[in-house]
DRENTIMAR-118368 format. One record per residue (C-alpha): residue in one letter; x negated, y negated, z. Coordinates in pm, whole numbers, padded with zeros to 5 digits. Layout:
residues N
SITE | a | X | Y | Z
...
This chain:
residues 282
SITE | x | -01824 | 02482 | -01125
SITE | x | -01472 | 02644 | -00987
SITE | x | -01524 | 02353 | -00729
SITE | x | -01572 | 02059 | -00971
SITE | x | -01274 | 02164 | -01181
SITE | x | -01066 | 02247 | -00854
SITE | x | -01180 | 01855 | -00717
SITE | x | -01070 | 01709 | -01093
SITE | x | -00749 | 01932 | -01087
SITE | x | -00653 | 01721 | -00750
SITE | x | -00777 | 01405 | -00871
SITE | x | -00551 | 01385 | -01196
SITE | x | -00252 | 01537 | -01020
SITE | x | -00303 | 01252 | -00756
SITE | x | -00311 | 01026 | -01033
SITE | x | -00027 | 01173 | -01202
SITE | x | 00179 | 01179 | -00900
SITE | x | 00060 | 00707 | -00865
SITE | x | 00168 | 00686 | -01239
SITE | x | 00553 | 00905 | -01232
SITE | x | 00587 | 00644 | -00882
SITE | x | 00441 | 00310 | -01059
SITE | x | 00623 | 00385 | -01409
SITE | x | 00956 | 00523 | -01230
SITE | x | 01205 | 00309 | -01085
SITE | x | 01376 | 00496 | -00912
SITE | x | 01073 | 00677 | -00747
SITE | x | 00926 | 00325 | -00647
SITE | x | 01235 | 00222 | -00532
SITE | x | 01267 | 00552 | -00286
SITE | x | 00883 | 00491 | -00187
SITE | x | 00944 | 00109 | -00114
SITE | x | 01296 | 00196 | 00111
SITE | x | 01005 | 00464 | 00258
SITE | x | 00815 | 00182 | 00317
SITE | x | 01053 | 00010 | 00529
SITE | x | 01183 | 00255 | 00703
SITE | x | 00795 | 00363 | 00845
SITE | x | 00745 | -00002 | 00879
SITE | x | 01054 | -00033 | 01149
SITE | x | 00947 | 00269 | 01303
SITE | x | 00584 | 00130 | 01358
SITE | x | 00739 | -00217 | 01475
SITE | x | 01127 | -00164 | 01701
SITE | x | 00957 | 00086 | 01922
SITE | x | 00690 | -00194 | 02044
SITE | x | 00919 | -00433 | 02190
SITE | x | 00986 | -00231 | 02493
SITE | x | 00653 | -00259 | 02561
SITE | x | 00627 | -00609 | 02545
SITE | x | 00485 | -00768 | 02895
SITE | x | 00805 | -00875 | 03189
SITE | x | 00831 | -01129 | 03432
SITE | x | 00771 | -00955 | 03839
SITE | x | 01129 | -00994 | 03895
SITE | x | 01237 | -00774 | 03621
SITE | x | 01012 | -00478 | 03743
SITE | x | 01168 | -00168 | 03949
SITE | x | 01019 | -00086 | 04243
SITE | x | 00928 | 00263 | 04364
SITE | x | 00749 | 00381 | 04688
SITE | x | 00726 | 00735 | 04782
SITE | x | 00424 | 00992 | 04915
SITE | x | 00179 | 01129 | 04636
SITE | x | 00156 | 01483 | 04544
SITE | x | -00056 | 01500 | 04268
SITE | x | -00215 | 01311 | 03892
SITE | x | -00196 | 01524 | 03609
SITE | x | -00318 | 01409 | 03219
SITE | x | -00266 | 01576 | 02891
SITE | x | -00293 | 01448 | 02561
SITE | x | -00107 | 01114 | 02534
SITE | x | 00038 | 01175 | 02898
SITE | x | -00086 | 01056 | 03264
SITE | x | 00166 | 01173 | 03496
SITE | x | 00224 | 01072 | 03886
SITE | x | 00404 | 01323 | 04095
SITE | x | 00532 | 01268 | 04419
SITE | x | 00601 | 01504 | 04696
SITE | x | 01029 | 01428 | 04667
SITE | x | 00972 | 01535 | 04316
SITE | x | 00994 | 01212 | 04118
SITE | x | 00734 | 01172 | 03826
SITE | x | 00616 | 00849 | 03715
SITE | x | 00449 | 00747 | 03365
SITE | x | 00126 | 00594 | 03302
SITE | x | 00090 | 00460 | 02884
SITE | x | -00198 | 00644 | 02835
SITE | x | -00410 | 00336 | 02655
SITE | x | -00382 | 00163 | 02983
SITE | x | -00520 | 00435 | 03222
SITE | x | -00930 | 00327 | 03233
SITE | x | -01182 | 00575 | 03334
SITE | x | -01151 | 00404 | 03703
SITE | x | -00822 | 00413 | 03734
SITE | x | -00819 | 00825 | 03655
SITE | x | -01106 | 00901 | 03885
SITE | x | -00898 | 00698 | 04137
SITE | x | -00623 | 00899 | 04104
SITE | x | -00773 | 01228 | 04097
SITE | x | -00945 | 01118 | 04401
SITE | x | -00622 | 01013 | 04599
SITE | x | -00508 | 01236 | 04905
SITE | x | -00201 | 01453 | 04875
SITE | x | 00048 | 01223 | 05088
SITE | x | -00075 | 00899 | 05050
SITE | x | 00162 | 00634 | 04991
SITE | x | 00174 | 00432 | 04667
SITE | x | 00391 | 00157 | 04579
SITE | x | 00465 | 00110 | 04187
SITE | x | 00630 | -00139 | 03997
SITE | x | 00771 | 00036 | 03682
SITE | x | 00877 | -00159 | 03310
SITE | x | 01281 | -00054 | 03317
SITE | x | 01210 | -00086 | 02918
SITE | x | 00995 | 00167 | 02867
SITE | x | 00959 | 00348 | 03188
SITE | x | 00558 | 00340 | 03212
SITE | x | 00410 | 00241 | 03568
SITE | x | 00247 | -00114 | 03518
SITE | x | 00114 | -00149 | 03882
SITE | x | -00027 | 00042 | 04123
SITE | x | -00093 | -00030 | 04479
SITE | x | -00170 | 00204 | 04815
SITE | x | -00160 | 00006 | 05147
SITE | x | -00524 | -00060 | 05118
SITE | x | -00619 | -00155 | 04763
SITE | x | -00489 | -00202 | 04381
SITE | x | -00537 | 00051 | 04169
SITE | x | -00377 | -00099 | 03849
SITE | x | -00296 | -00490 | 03840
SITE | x | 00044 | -00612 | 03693
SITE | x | -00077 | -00804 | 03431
SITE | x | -00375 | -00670 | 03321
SITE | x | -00216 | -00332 | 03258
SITE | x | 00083 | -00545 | 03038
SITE | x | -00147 | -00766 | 02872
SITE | x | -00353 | -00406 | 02744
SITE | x | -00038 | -00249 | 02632
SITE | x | 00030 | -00585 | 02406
SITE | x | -00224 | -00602 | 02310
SITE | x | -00264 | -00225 | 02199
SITE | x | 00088 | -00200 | 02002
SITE | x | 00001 | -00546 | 01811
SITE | x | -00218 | -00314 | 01642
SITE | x | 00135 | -00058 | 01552
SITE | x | 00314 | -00402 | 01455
SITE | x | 00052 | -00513 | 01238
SITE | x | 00049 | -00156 | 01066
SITE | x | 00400 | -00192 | 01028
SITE | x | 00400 | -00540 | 00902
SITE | x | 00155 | -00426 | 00612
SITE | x | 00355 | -00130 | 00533
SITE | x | 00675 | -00410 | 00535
SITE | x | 00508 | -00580 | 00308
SITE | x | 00390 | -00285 | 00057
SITE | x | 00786 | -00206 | 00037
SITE | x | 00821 | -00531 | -00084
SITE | x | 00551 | -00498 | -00331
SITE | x | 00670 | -00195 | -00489
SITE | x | 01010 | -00384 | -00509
SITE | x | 00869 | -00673 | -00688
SITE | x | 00703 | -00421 | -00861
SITE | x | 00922 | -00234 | -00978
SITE | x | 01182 | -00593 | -01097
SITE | x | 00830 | -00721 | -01268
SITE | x | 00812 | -00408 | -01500
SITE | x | 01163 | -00338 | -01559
SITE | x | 01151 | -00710 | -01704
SITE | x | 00839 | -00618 | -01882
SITE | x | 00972 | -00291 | -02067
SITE | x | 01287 | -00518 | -02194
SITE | x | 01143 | -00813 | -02280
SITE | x | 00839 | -00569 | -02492
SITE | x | 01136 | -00361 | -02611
SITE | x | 01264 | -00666 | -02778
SITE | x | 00933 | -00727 | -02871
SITE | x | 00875 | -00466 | -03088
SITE | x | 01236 | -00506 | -03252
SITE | x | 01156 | -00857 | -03356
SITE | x | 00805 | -00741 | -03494
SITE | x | 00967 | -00445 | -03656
SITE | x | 01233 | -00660 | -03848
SITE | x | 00981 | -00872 | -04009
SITE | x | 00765 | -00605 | -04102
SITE | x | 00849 | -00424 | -04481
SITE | x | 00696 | -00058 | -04472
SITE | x | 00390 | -00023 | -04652
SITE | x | 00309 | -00388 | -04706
SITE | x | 00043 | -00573 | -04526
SITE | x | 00151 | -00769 | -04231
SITE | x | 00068 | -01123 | -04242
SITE | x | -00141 | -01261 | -03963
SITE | x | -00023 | -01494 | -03716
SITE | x | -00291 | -01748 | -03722
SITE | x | -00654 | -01788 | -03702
SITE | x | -00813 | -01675 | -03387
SITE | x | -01009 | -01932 | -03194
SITE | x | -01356 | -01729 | -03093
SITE | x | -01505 | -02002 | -02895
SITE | x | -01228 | -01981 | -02633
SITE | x | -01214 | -01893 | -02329
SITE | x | -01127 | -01464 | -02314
SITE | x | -01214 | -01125 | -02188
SITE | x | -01254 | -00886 | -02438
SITE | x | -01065 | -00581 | -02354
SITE | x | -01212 | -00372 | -02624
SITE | x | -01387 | -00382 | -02983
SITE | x | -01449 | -00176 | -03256
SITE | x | -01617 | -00238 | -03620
SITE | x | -01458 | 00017 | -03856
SITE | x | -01612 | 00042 | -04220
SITE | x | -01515 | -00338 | -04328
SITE | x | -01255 | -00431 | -04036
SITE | x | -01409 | -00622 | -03711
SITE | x | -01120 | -00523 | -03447
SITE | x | -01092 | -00702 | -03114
SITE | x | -00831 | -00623 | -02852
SITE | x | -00875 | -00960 | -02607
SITE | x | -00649 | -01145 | -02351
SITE | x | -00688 | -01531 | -02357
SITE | x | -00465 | -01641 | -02053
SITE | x | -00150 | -01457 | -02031
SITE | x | -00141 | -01310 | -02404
SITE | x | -00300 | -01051 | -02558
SITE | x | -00383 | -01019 | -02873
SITE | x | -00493 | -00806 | -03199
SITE | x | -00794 | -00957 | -03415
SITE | x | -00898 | -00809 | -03718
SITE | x | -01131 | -00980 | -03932
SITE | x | -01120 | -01302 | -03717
SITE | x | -00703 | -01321 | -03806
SITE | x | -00480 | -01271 | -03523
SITE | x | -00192 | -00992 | -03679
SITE | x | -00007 | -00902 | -03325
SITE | x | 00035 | -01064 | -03003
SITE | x | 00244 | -00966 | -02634
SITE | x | 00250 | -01230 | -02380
SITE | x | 00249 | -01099 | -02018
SITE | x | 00123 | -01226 | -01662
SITE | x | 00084 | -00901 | -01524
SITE | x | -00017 | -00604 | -01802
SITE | x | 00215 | -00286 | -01811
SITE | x | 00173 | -00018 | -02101
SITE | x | 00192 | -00187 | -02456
SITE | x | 00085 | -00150 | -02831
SITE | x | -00016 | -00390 | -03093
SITE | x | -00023 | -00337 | -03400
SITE | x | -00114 | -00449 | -03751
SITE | x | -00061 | -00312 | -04131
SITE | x | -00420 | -00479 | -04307
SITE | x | -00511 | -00357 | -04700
SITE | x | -00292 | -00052 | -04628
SITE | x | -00478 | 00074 | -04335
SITE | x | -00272 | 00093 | -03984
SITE | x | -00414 | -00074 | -03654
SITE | x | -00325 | -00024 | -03319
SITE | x | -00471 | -00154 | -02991
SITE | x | -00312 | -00159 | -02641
SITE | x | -00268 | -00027 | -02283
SITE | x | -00135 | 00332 | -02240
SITE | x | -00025 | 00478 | -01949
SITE | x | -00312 | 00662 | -01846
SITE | x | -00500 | 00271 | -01759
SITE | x | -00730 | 00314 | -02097
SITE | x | -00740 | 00031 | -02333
SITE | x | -00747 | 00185 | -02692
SITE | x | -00790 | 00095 | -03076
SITE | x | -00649 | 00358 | -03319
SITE | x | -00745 | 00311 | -03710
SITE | x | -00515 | 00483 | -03961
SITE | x | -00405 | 00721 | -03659
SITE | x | -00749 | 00808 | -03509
SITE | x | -00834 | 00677 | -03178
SITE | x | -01205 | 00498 | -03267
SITE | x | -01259 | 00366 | -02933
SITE | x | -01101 | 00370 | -02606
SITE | x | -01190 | 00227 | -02194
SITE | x | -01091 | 00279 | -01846
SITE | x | -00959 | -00039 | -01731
SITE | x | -00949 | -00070 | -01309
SITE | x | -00817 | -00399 | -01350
């Protein structure tokens, strides 16, 4: 039990902490600059890593002393002290029983990325122990995977950006909304509906409820949303994308509201009891 309630104590704070950065601009704002700034870390570092021509390689030749390996690290020491740097995604299980195998004083000649500083060739005067381009060509390809991580995380930013613009809009232009409906509506009359709704269209019904006389739909036919009570359309909101909103109608006295809170449940209140409400994922 103390489990359950400790694993639905994380779950709404988690969802608490989506909702204060999806319904805050300035908190999606911060996350999206967050965004970009991760994404250009994931993506500048790369591009010293991206493959070089022969000519631009330095050359190094000295005795071995000895190949050490760590976590992330392959190191190459040689006996007048100098270290060199093997990328660690590049070092295959042939190439490390190679060097662990190598004699204390024999001579290696490496070709080195001035870039980055990690040994992309490896030769003795006998054999190749890492080729040129194959070792290049498996660092490429390896950080393509760190660019496309920070492409997606790029392009995130941008969402919470547009984002954040589309529901700013949204909160004015329903803000003005409710104005314009409030204005035309005289307290304690009955509001008069809009229209006839057309049931044979094309709609998703977001939610319905039949209270004592009153047939109540909440439905969305294209980009509007409406209120249906009694087949009579009393309040409509047109939106592409949905953000939190309330319809409402005044019908033989009795008060009607259906919407989109901000906890993602679609609701229908009658006379200030909610009657019926759904978790909407999309």
């Amino acid at each position: 039990m103390k489990k359950n309630k400790k694993n639905s104590e994380y779950r709404n704070s988690k969802s608490a902490m989506a909702d204060t950065i999806l319904n805050s601009l300035p908190a999606t704002l911060i996350v999206a600059l967050l965004c970009f700034l991760m994404g250009v870390f994931f993506i500048i570092p790369q591009q010293d890593n991206k493959p070089i021509p022969r000519e631009e390689a330095v050359a190094y030749e000295g005795k071995f002393e000895k190949y050490t390996t760590a976590r992330n690290d392959c190191t190459i020491h040689f006996t007048d002290g100098s270290t060199y740097e093997i990328y660690p995604h590049t070092e295959s299980s042939d190439l490390r029983k190679a060097m662990n195998s190598l004699e204390k004083g024999t001579r290696l000649y490496l070709m080195v990325n001035p870039n980055n500083g990690y040994v992309v060739e490896i030769k003795t005067d006998t054999q190749e122990l890492m080729n040129f381009e194959t070792s290049q060509e498996e660092l490429d390809a390896f950080d393509n995977g760190y660019i496309f991580i920070g492409v997606f995380v790029i392009f995130c930013g941008v969402f919470f950006i547009v984002y954040a613009v589309i529901q700013s809009t949204h909160k004015r232009k329903e803000a003005d909304r409710l104005k314009k409906r409030d204005k035309r509506r005289t307290h304690g009359v009955d509001d008069t509906g809009l229209r006839r709704a057309n049931m044979g269209i094309k709609c998703k019904i977001l939610l319905e409820k039949t209270v004592g006389y009153y047939r109540i739909c909440y439905r969305r036919v294209g980009s509007t949303n409406e209120l249906i009570v009694n087949g009579v359309v009393y309040d409509e909101m047109k939106s592409v994308i949905e953000f939190e909103h309330d319809l409402c109608a005044t019908v033989d006295g009795h008060e009607i509201h259906v919407g989109y809170d901000d906890d993602s449940h679609s609701y229908i209140i009658f006379d200030g009891k909610r009657v019926a409400e759904k978790l909407r994922l999309i």
